[in-house]
C-alpha positions as CSV (number, residue, x, y, z in Angstrom):
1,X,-2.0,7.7,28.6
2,X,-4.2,10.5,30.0
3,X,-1.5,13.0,29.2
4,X,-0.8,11.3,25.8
5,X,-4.7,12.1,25.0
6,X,-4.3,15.6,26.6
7,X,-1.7,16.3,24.0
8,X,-3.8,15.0,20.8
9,X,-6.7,16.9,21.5
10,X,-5.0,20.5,22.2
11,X,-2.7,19.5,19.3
12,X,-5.8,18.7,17.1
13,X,-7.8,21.6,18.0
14,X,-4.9,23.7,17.2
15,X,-4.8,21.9,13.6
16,X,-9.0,22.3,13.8
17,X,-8.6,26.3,14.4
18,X,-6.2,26.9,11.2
19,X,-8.8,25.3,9.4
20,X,-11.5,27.3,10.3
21,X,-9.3,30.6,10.2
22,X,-8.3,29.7,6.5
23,X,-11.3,27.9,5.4
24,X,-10.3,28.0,1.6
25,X,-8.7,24.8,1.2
26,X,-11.6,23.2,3.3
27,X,-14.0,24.6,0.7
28,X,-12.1,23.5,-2.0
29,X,-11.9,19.8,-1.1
30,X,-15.6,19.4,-0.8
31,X,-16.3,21.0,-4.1
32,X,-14.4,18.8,-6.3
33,X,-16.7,15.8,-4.4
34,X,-20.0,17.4,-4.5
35,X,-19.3,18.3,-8.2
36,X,-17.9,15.0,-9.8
37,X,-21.2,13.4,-7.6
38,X,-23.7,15.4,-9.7
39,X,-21.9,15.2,-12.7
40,X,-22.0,11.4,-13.0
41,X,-24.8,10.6,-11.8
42,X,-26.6,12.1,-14.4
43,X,-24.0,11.0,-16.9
44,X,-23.4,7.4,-16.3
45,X,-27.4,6.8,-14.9
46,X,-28.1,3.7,-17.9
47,X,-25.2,1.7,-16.9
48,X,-27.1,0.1,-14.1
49,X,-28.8,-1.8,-16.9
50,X,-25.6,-3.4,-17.8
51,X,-26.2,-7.2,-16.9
52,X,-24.1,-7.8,-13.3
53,X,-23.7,-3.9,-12.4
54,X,-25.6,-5.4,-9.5
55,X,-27.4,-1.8,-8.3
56,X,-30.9,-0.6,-9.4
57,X,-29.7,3.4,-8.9
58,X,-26.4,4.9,-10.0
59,X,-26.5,7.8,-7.6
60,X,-27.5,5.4,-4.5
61,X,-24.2,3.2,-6.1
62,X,-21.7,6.3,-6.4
63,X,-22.8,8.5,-3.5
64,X,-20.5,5.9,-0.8
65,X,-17.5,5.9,-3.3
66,X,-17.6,10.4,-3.6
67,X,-18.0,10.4,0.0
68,X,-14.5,8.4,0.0
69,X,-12.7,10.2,-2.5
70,X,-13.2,13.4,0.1
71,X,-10.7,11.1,2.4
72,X,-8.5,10.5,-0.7
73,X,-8.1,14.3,-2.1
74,X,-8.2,15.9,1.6
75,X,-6.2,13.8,3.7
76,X,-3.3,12.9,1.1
77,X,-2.2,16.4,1.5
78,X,-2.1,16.5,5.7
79,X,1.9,16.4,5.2
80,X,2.1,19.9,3.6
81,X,0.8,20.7,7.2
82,X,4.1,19.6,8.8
83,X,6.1,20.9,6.5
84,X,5.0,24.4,6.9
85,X,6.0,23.5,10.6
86,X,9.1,22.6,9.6
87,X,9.7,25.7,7.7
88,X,9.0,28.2,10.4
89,X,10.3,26.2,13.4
90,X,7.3,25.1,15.2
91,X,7.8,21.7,15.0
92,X,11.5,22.0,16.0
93,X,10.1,23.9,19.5
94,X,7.8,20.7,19.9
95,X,9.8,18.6,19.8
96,X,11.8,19.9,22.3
97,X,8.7,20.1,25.0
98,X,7.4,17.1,26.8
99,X,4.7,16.3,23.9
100,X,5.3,12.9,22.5
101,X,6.1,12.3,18.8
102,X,3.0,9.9,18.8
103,X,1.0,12.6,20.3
104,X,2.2,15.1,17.3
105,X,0.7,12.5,14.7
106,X,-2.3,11.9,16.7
107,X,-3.7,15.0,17.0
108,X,-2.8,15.5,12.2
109,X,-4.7,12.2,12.0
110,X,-7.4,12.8,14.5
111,X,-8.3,16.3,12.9
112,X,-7.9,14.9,9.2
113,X,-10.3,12.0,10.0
114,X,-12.7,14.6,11.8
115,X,-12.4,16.7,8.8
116,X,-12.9,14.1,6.3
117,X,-16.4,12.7,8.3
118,X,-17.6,16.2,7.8
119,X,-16.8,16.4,4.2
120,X,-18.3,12.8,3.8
121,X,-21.4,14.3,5.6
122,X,-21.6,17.0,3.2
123,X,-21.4,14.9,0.5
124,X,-24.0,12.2,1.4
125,X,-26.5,15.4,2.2
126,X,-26.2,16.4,-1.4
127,X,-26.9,13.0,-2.9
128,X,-29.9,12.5,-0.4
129,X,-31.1,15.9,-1.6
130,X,-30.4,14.3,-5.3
131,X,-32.4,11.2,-4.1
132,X,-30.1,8.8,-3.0
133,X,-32.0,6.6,-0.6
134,X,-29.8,4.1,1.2
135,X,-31.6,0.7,3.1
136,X,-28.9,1.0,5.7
137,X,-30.9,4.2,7.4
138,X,-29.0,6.5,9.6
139,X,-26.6,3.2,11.1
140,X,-25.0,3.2,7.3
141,X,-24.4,7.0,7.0
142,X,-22.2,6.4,10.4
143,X,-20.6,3.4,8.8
144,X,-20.0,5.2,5.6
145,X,-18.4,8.1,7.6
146,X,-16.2,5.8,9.7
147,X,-15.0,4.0,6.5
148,X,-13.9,7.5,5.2
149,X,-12.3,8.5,8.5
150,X,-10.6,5.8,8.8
151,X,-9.0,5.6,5.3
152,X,-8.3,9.9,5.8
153,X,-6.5,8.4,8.9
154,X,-4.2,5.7,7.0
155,X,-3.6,8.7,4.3
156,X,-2.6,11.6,6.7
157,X,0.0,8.8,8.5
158,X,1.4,8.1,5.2
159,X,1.5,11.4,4.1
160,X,3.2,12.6,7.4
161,X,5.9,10.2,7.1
162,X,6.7,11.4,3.5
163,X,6.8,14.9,4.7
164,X,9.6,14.0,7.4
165,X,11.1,11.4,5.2
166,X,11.7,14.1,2.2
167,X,11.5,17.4,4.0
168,X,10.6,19.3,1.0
169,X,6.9,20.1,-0.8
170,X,8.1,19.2,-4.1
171,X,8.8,16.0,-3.3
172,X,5.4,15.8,-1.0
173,X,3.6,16.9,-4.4
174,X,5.3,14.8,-6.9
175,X,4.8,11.6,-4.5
176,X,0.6,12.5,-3.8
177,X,0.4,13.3,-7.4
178,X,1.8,10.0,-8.2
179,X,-0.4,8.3,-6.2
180,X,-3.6,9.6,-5.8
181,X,-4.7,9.2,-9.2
182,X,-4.1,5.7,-9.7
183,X,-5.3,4.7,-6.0
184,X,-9.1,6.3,-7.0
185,X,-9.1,4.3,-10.7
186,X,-8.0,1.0,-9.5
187,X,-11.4,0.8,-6.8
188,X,-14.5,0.3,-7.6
189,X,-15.0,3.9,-6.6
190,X,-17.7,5.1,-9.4
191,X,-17.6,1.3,-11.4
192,X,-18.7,-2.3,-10.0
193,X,-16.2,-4.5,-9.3
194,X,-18.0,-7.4,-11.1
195,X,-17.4,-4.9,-14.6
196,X,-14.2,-4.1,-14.2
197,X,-11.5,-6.2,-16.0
198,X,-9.7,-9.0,-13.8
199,X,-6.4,-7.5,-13.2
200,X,-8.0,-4.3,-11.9
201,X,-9.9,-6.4,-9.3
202,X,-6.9,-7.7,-8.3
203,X,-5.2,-4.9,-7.4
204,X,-8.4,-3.6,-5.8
205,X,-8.1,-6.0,-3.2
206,X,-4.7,-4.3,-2.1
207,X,-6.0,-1.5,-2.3
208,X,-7.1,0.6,0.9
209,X,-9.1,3.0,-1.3
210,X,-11.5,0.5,-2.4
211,X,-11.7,-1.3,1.2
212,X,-13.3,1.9,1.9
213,X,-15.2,2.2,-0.9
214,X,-16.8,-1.2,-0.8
215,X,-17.4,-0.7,3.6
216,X,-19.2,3.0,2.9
217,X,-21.0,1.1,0.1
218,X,-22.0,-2.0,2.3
219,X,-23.1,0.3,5.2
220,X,-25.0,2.8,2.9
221,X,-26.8,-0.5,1.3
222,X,-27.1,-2.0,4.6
223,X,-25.0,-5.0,3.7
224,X,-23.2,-5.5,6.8
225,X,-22.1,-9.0,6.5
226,X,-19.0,-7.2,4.7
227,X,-18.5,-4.8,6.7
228,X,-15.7,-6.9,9.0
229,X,-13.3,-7.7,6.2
230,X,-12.9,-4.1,5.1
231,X,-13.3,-1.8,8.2
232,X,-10.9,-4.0,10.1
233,X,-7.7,-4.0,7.9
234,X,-8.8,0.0,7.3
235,X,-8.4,-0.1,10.9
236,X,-5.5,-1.7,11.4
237,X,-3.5,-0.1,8.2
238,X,-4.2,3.2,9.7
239,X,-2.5,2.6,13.4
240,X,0.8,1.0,10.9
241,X,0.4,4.6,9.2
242,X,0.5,6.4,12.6
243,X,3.3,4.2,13.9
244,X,5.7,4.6,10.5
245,X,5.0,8.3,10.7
246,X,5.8,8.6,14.3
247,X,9.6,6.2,13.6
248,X,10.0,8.4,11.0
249,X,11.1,11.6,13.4
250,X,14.7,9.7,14.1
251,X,15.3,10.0,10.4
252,X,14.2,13.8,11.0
253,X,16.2,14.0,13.8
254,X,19.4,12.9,12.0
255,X,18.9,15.6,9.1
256,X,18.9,18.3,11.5
């Protein structure tokens, strides 16, 4: 076990260095958060007056859900990462060391959740400096960050295992492009679930975008009685992530 932790950390500080090297991409992903967060805030202030919206300030409702979508638009694409591996050999060399295949998904997730708090962080900065004012005081920014860690976690594993499944970037595009969209608009990411219409709810409750969404929320609003029933299966649908991606080397393995 202490070697399996050895081999996350160097493998996620190597992941953490290209980063910093090529910041551009990091840059990008926090934009498009910190921009759609002052653009509706503004724009969609009166519907808190709607009868059962259920929140006296738009930006204090929103500013959990943007925080989250920096999980959704960052971590999504943590497979394009292994691919470029793929392409110039360097995963082929590791696997051939002693590192374990667990270890070589641990340390993508670990630095795509680490990267995803920090965006999060950003994010929740800006909408205190727009005047959000959560009641959950500095314990709910943590839980807020955790949520979105934790769902950038679920979303690199999947998006590893498509990457070694389909071994090519087209397919890695066409599949995040496919899903992405439709995982942010069926949440209650910038709309109250008590407004939305019944079938949307219902998928919402399958859906590990809005379990994130509703635990940021909850933490941010210092609601923690639901904090259990969402941070749990976030939790526990991010280890399935990390375990599918790690199987899915043998069906690497047998393309090679």
């Amino acid at each position: 076990m202490r070697q399996f932790l050895a081999n996350v950390w160097h493998l996620f500080v190597r992941g953490w260095r290209s980063a910093v090297r090529l910041p551009t991409f990091l840059i990008l992903s926090i934009v498009q958060p910190i921009f759609w967060l002052l653009l509706f805030a503004p724009l969609m202030a009166r519907v808190v007056t709607v009868p059962g919206f259920g929140a006296s300030s738009y930006l204090d409702f929103v500013a959990p859900g943007i925080a989250v979508m920096t999980a959704l638009f960052s971590a999504v694409w943590s497979g394009v990462g292994l691919l470029q591996d793929m392409e110039r050999g360097v995963l082929d060399r590791f696997l051939v060391t002693p590192v374990s295949r667990g270890a070589l998904i641990g340390g993508r997730v670990l630095n795509a959740a680490l990267q995803v708090a920090f965006e999060a962080a950003l994010v929740l900065a800006v909408a205190a400096l727009a005047g959000a004012r959560g009641r959950g005081g500095a314990p709910g920014i943590v839980v807020a960050l955790l949520a979105a860690a934790l769902l950038a976690a679920l979303l690199a594993g999947c998006s590893s295992a498509l990457a070694l499944l389909a071994r090519r970037q087209e397919a890695l595009i066409a599949g995040v492009n496919f899903v992405a969209l439709p995982l942010a608009s069926l949440s209650s990411m910038i709309m109250a679930s008590a407004l939305m219409p019944g079938w949307i709810r219902a998928v919402a409750r399958f859906n590990p975008v809005d379990w994130a969404v509703v635990a940021a929320r909850a933490g941010f609003e210092g609601r923690w009685e639901r904090l259990p029933g969402t941070l749990a299966p976030l939790a526990g649908g991010a280890l399935l992530a990390a375990f599918l991606a790690t199987r899915s080397f043998q069906r690497y393995l047998r393309t090679l």
